[in-house]
C-alpha positions in Angstrom: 10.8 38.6 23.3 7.8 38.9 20.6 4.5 39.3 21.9 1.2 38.7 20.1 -0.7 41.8 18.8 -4.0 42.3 17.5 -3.5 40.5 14.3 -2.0 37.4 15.6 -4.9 35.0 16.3 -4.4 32.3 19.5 -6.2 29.2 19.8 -6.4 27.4 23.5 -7.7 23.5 22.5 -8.6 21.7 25.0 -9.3 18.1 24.4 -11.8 16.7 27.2 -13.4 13.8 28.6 -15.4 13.6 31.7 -13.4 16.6 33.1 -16.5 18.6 34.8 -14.6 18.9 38.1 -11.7 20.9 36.6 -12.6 22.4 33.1 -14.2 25.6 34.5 -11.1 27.0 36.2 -9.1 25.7 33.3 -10.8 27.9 30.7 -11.0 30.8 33.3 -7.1 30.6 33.7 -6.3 30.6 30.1 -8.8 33.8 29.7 -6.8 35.7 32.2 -3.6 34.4 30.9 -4.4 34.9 27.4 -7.3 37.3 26.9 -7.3 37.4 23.0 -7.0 34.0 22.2 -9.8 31.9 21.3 -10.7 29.1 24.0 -11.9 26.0 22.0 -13.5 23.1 24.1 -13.9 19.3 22.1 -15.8 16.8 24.0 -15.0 13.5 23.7 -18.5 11.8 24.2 -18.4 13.3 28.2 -21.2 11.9 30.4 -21.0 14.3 32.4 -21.3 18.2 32.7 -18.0 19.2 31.5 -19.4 20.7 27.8 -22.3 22.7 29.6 -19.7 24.2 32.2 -17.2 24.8 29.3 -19.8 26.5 27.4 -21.0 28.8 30.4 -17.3 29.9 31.2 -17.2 31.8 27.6 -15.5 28.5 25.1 -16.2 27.1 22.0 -17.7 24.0 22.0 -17.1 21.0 19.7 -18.4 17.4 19.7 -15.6 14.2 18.9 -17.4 11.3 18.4 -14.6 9.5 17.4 -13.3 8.4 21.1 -9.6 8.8 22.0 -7.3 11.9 21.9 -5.5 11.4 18.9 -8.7 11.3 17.2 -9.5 14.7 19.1 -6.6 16.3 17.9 -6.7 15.1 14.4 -10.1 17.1 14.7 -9.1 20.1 16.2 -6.1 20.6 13.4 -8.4 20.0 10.8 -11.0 22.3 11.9 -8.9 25.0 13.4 -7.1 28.1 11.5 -4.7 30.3 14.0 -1.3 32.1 13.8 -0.3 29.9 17.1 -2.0 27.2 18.9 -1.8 26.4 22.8 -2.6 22.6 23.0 -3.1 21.6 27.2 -5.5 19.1 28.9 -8.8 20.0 30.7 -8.1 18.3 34.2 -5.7 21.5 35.0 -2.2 19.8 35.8 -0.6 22.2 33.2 0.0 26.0 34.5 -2.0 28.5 31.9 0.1 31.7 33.0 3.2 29.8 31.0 1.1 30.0 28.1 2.0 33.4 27.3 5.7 32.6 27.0 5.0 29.6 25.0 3.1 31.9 22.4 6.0 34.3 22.2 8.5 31.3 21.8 6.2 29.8 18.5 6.1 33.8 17.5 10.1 33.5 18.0 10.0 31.0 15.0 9.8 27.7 16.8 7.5 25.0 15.2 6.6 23.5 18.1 7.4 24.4 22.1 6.8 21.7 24.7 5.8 22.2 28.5 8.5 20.3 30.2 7.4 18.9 33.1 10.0 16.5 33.9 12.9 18.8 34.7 10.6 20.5 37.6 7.7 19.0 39.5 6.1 16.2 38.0 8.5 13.4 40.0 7.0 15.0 43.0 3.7 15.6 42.1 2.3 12.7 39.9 2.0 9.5 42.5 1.9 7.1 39.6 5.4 5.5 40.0 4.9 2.9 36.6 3.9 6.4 34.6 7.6 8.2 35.7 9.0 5.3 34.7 7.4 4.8 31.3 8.3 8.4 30.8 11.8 8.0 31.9 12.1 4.6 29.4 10.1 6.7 26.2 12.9 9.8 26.9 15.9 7.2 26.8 14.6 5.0 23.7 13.8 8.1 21.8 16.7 9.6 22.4 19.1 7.3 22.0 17.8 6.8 18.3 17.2 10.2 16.9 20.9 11.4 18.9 18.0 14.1 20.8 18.4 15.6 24.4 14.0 16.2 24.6 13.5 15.8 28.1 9.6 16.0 28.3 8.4 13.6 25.3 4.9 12.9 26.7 4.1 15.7 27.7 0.4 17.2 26.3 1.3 20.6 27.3 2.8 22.1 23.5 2.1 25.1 21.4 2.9 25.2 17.5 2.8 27.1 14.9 0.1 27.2 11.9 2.4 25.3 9.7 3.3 23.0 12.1 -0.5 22.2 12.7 -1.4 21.8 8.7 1.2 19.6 8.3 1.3 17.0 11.1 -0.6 13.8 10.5 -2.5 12.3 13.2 -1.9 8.9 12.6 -2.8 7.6 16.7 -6.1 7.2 18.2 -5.1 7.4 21.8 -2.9 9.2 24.3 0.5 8.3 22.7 -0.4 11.0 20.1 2.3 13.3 22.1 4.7 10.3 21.7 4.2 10.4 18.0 4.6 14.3 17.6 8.1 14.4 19.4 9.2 11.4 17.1 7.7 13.5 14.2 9.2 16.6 14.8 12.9 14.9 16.1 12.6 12.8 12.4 11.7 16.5 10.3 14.4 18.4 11.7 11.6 20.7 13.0 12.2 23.7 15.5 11.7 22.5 19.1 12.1 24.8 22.1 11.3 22.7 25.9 10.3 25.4 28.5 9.9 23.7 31.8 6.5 24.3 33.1 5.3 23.8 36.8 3.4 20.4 36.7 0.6 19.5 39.4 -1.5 16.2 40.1 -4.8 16.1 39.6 -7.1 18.0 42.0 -9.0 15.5 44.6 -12.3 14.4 42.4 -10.5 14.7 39.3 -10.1 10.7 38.0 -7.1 10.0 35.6 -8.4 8.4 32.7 -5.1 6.9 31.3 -4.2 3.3 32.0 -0.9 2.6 33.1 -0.1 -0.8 31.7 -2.2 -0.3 28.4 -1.7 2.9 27.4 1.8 2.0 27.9 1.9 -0.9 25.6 0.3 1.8 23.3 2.9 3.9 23.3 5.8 1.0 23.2 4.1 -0.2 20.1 4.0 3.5 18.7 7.8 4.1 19.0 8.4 1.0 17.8 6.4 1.6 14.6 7.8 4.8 14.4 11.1 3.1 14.1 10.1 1.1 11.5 9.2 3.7 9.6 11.6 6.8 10.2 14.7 4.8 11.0 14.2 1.7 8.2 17.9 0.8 7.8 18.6 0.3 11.9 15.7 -1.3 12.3 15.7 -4.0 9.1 19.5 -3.7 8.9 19.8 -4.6 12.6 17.5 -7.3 12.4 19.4 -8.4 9.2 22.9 -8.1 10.6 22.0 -10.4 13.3 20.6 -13.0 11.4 22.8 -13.0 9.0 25.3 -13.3 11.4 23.7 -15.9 13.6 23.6 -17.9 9.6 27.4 -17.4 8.8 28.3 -18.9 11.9 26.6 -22.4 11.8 27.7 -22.2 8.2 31.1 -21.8 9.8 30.4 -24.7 12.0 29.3 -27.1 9.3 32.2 -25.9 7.3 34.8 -26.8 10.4 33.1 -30.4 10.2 33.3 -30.7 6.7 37.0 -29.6 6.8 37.5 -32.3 9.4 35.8 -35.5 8.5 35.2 -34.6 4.3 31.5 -35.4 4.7 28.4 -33.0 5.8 26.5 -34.8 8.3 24.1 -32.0 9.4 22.7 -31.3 6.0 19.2 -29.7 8.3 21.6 -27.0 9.8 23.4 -26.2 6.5 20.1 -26.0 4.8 18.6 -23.6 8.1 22.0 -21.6 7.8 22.1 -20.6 4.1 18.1 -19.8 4.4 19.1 -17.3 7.8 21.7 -15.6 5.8 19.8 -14.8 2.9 17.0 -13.7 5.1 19.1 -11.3 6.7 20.9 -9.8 3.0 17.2 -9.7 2.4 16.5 -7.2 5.6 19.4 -5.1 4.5 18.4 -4.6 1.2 15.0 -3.9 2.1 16.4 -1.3 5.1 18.5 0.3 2.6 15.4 0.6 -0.1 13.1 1.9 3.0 16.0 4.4 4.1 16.0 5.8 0.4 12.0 6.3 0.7 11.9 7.7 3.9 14.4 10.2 2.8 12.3 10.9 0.5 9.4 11.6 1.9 11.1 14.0 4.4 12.0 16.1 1.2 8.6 16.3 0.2 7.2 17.0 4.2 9.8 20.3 3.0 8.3 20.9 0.1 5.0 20.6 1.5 5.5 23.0 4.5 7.4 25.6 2.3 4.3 26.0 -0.1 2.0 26.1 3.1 4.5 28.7 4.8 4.3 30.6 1.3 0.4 30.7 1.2 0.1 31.6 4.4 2.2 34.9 4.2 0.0 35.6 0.7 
């Protein structure tokens, strides 16, 4: 297994609000488990103590006005230049003495390894019962589309690589950023490797600060923009195909009558059901001219990271 020398340079992010209670021990354990990496700290507009404590346990501290994760994130990749990056919360739920074998997996050649949490403790340990089952209904939708076998999409435990990093764009504000990098990756064709990681609740103090129902209507509405945009013929054609379908068959109905009786008598429907059936050739033509573009911008995201990949090794 490949292990990081004295050339290869580590980055710990941490993306925090409000996480005084926890973020000491959390930058101590990534010191131990990771002694040459860089610890960097971002606070997210904290009212409380949890930059000053950061600061006095030896990290780099950075200011986010912009409030919400994904905004966080988008910061730390822009500002940040490593060979590998350990990405992990500040309320210490994730384990730092896996980080080491995440490194050596991104150091393998993997673009991106996740912390899998689902296939050991989290069903035990998290008592949010609406949050596993968000999780399990995000894994089964995501899935399902991109023909994937991720078991741990949400998860905000993930090391990647420096091209990975350049490359990625932050388009979420919130916590379904993690959402949006599986789909991202899954869409690329990039190199995933899921190490299951021992999960814990929060300790007693420590306050969550997701919200169940909205930060799940987050997410939904994240895959299902992602849809729209990586997966363009499903999603218009689908639509489409159903319309149209739902249009041929009053046609056929009106066409049945007219057969019978020589007159059209329900000119409204006949009207309604040529209008549904060119609405739905319309969806498939605009699926299939949305496919082609999307196709195409996964051949420049290639382009893009080869020339980055190049750079980097001159």
């Amino acid at each position: 297994m490949p292990e990081a020398n004295n050339d290869t340079s580590i980055a710990v992010l941490l993306p925090c609000y409000n996480e005084e209670v926890t973020i000491g021990k959390v930058v101590r354990d990534f010191k131990n488990s990771l002694p040459d990496a860089t610890i960097y700290v971002y606070d997210n507009n904290s009212t409380d103590r949890t930059a000053e404590i950061a600061e006095a346990e030896g990290a780099i501290v950075r200011r986010e006005p912009r409030q919400g994760k994904g905004n966080v994130i988008r910061a730390m990749f822009e500002d940040i230049d490593a060979d590998v990056y350990v990405m992990a919360d500040g309320d210490d739920t994730y384990p730092a003495d896996a980080a080491p074998a995440m490194v050596a997996k991104v150091l393998e050649g993997y673009d991106m390894v996740i912390g899998d949490r689902l296939s050991s403790t989290y069903f035990q340990e998290n008592k949010r019962p609406f949050h596993n089952f968000g999780n399990r209904l995000v894994r089964g939708s995501i899935n399902g589309l991109f023909g994937a076998h991720v078991t741990d999409i949400m998860t905000g435990y993930r090391a990647f690589n420096f091209t990975f990093v350049k490359t990625y764009p932050v388009l979420s504000r919130g916590f379904e950023v993690e959402t949006e990098m599986t789909i991202h990756s899954l869409n690329n064709n990039l190199r995933l490797y899921e190490m299951p990681i021992q999960y814990r609740d929060r300790p007693e103090g420590s306050v969550s600060k997701l919200d169940t129902v909205g930060d799940g209507i987050k997410v939904m509405s994240t895959i299902f923009r992602m849809i729209r945009e990586y997966k363009p013929l499903p999603f218009f054609g689908g639509l489409g195909l159903i319309i149209g379908i739902v249009g041929i068959v009053l046609c056929g109905t009106v066409t049945f009558e007219f057969a019978k009786t020589g007159v059209v008598t329900h000119f409204p429907t006949l009207i309604g059901a040529v209008m549904l059936v060119i609405a739905g050739l319309l969806l498939i033509i605009a699926g299939i001219i949305l496919d082609v573009m999307a196709k195409n911008d996964r051949k420049t995201f290639v382009i893009d990271t080869n020339k980055i990949a190049y750079n980097k090794r001159h």
